[in-house]
C-alpha positions as CSV (number, residue, x, y, z in Angstrom):
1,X,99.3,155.3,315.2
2,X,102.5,154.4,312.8
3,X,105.2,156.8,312.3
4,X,106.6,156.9,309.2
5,X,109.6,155.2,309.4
6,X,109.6,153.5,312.2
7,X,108.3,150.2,312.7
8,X,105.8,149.1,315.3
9,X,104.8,145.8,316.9
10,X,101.5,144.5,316.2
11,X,100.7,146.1,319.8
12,X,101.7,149.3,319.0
13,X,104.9,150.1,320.7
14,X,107.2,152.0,318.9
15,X,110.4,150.3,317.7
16,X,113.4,152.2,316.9
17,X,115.9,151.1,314.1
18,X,119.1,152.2,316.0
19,X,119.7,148.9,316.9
20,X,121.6,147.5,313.6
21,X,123.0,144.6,315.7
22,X,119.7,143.4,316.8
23,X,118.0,141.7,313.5
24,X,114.4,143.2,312.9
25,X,112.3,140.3,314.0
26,X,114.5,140.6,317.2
27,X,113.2,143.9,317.8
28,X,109.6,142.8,317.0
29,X,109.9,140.9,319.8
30,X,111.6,143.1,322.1
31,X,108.9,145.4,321.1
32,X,106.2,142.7,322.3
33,X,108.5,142.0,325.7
34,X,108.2,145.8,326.3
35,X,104.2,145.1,326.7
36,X,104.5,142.2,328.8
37,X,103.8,139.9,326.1
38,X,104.5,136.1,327.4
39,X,106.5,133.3,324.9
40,X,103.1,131.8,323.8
41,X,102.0,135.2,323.0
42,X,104.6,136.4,321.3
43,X,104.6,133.2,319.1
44,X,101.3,133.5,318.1
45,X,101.5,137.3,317.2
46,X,104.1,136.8,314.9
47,X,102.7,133.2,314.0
48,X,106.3,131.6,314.9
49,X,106.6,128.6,317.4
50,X,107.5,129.4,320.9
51,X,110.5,127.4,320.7
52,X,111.9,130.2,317.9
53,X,110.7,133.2,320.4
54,X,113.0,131.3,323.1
55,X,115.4,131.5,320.3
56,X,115.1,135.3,319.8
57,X,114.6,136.3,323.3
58,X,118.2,134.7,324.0
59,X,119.9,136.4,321.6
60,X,118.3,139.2,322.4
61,X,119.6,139.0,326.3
62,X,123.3,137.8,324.9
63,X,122.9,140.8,322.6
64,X,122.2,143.4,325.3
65,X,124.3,142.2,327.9
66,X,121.6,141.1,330.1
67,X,120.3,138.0,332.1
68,X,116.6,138.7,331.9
69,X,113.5,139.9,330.2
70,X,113.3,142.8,333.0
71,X,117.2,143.9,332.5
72,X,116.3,143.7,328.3
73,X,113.2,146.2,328.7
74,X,115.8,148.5,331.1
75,X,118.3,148.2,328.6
76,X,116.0,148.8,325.5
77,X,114.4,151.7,327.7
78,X,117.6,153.6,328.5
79,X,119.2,153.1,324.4
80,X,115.8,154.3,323.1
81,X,115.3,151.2,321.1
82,X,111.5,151.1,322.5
83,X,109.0,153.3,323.2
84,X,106.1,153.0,325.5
């Protein structure tokens, strides 16, 4: 189901646009870590190379503050910038 106005990954999980320092197509895939979603799968969803998800997953763990994909979700989880 899409919410007007806020943006979902191609798996459904709401992504909220509170984030401003995160770009959107970091937040697409924070949106598609939030599901579990590996590299390979994540590149093919948004039909990117995996060497560009590594890209956006690291910036997305220097941009939260965090060392790993786990402490991004908790992060993401407790600043409401996903939904599951």
């Amino acid at each position: 189901m899409r919410r007007k106005g806020i943006p979902t990954t191609r798996s459904g999980s709401r992504i909220r646009r509170r984030a401003v320092w995160l770009t959107r197509r970091e937040l697409e895939v924070l949106g598609l870590i939030a599901t579990g979603t590996k590299n390979r799968e994540i590149s093919e969803a948004l039909s990117i190379t995996e060497g560009t998800v590594k890209i956006h997953v690291h910036n997305i763990l220097s941009k939260l503050g965090v060392t790993s994909r786990t402490g991004a979700l908790a992060k993401a989880l407790a600043d409401n910038l996903v939904s599951m």
